[in-house]
N, C-alpha and C positions, 0 to 999 in steps of 0.2 A: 857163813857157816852156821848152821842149824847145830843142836845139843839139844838131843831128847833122851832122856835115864827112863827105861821101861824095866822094872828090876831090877837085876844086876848086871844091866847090858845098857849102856850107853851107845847111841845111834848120830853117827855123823852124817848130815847129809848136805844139799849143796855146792856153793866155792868150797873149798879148804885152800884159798891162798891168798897173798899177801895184800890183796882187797878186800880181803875178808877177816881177817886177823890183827889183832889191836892186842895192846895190854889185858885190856879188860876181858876179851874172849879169852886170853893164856887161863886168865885169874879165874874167868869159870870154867874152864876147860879140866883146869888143875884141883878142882874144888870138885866138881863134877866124877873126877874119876878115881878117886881115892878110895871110892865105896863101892867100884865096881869090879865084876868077874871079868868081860869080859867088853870089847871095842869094836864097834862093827859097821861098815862103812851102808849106806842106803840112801840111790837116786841123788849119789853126787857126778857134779858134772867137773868141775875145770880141779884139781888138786896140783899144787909145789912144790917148791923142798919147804914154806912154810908149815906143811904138816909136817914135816919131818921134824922142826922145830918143835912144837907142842908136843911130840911122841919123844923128844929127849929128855925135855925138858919134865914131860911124868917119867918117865925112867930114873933121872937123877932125886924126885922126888922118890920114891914107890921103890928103888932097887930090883930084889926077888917077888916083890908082891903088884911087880907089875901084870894087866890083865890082857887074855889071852886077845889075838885081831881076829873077826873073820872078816869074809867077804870085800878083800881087799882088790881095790878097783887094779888094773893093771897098770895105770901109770904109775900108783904109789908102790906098787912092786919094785918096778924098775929107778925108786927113788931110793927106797928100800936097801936094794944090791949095791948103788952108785954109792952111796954112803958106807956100804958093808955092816949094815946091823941090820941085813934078814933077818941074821940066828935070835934075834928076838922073836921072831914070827915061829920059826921051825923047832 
Protein backbone atom coordinates (compact mmCIF):
# COMPACT_ATOMS: atom_id res chain seq x y z
CA UNK A 1 0.00 0.00 0.00
CA UNK A 2 1.38 3.42 -1.32
CA UNK A 3 0.35 6.81 1.02
CA UNK A 4 0.93 9.87 -0.80
CA UNK A 5 -0.54 13.49 1.10
CA UNK A 6 -0.95 16.03 -2.13
CA UNK A 7 -2.70 18.80 0.29
CA UNK A 8 -5.29 17.99 2.11
CA UNK A 9 -5.99 14.64 0.22
CA UNK A 10 -4.25 11.80 1.09
CA UNK A 11 -4.09 9.11 -1.96
CA UNK A 12 -4.24 5.31 -1.49
CA UNK A 13 -2.97 3.33 -4.09
CA UNK A 14 -1.89 -0.22 -4.63
CA UNK A 15 -2.63 -3.63 -2.33
CA UNK A 16 -4.57 -2.36 0.56
CA UNK A 17 -4.49 -5.87 2.24
CA UNK A 18 -3.24 -7.94 4.73
CA UNK A 19 0.23 -8.32 2.58
CA UNK A 20 0.47 -5.05 2.62
CA UNK A 21 -0.42 -3.81 6.01
CA UNK A 22 1.93 -4.08 9.01
CA UNK A 23 2.12 -2.04 12.32
CA UNK A 24 4.15 0.29 10.85
CA UNK A 25 1.75 1.26 7.80
CA UNK A 26 -1.42 1.64 10.55
CA UNK A 27 1.28 4.01 12.48
CA UNK A 28 1.69 6.20 9.15
CA UNK A 29 -1.54 5.71 7.99
CA UNK A 30 -2.85 7.16 11.30
CA UNK A 31 -0.06 10.02 11.35
CA UNK A 32 -0.84 10.59 7.74
CA UNK A 33 -4.33 11.32 8.10
CA UNK A 34 -5.02 13.52 10.83
CA UNK A 35 -4.16 16.40 8.75
CA UNK A 36 -6.25 15.67 6.02
CA UNK A 37 -9.77 16.75 4.28
CA UNK A 38 -10.16 14.21 2.47
CA UNK A 39 -9.24 10.09 1.36
CA UNK A 40 -9.09 8.92 -1.95
CA UNK A 41 -8.46 5.80 -3.42
CA UNK A 42 -6.02 5.81 -6.94
CA UNK A 43 -4.83 2.66 -9.30
CA UNK A 44 -5.37 0.25 -6.47
CA UNK A 45 -5.72 -3.18 -7.43
CA UNK A 46 -6.37 -6.08 -4.74
CA UNK A 47 -8.23 -4.32 -1.35
CA UNK A 48 -9.75 -6.43 2.26
CA UNK A 49 -11.44 -6.09 5.13
CA UNK A 50 -7.63 -4.95 6.23
CA UNK A 51 -8.72 -1.57 4.90
CA UNK A 52 -11.48 -1.61 6.78
CA UNK A 53 -9.23 -2.04 9.60
CA UNK A 54 -7.06 1.17 9.10
CA UNK A 55 -10.58 3.32 8.26
CA UNK A 56 -11.69 2.28 11.84
CA UNK A 57 -9.01 2.45 13.47
CA UNK A 58 -8.78 6.57 12.02
CA UNK A 59 -12.31 6.85 13.01
CA UNK A 60 -11.71 5.81 16.55
CA UNK A 61 -8.87 8.17 16.51
CA UNK A 62 -10.45 11.43 14.48
CA UNK A 63 -14.34 10.78 15.78
CA UNK A 64 -16.39 13.91 13.78
CA UNK A 65 -13.23 15.10 12.09
CA UNK A 66 -12.97 12.22 10.32
CA UNK A 67 -12.13 13.06 6.29
CA UNK A 68 -14.45 12.86 3.48
CA UNK A 69 -13.60 9.14 0.88
CA UNK A 70 -13.75 9.58 -2.79
CA UNK A 71 -13.20 7.45 -5.47
CA UNK A 72 -13.98 4.40 -3.86
CA UNK A 73 -12.92 1.20 -5.65
CA UNK A 74 -16.23 -1.18 -5.69
CA UNK A 75 -14.84 -3.91 -3.76
CA UNK A 76 -14.27 -1.47 -0.75
CA UNK A 77 -17.88 -0.57 -1.23
CA UNK A 78 -19.16 -3.73 -0.91
CA UNK A 79 -16.72 -4.08 2.36
CA UNK A 80 -17.96 -0.96 3.40
CA UNK A 81 -22.08 -2.18 3.46
CA UNK A 82 -20.73 -5.90 4.94
CA UNK A 83 -19.42 -4.24 7.80
CA UNK A 84 -22.54 -1.50 7.93
CA UNK A 85 -20.39 1.78 8.18
CA UNK A 86 -21.24 3.07 4.67
CA UNK A 87 -23.04 5.90 6.54
CA UNK A 88 -19.52 7.12 7.10
CA UNK A 89 -19.11 7.49 3.33
CA UNK A 90 -22.78 9.02 2.75
Amino acid sequence: MQQTKSGDTLILSGNIDTSAINVDILDLFLKNVTDVKKITFQDTQHIDSSCIALFVAAKRLLKDNFPTIENIPPSMMNLLKLYKIDDWIY
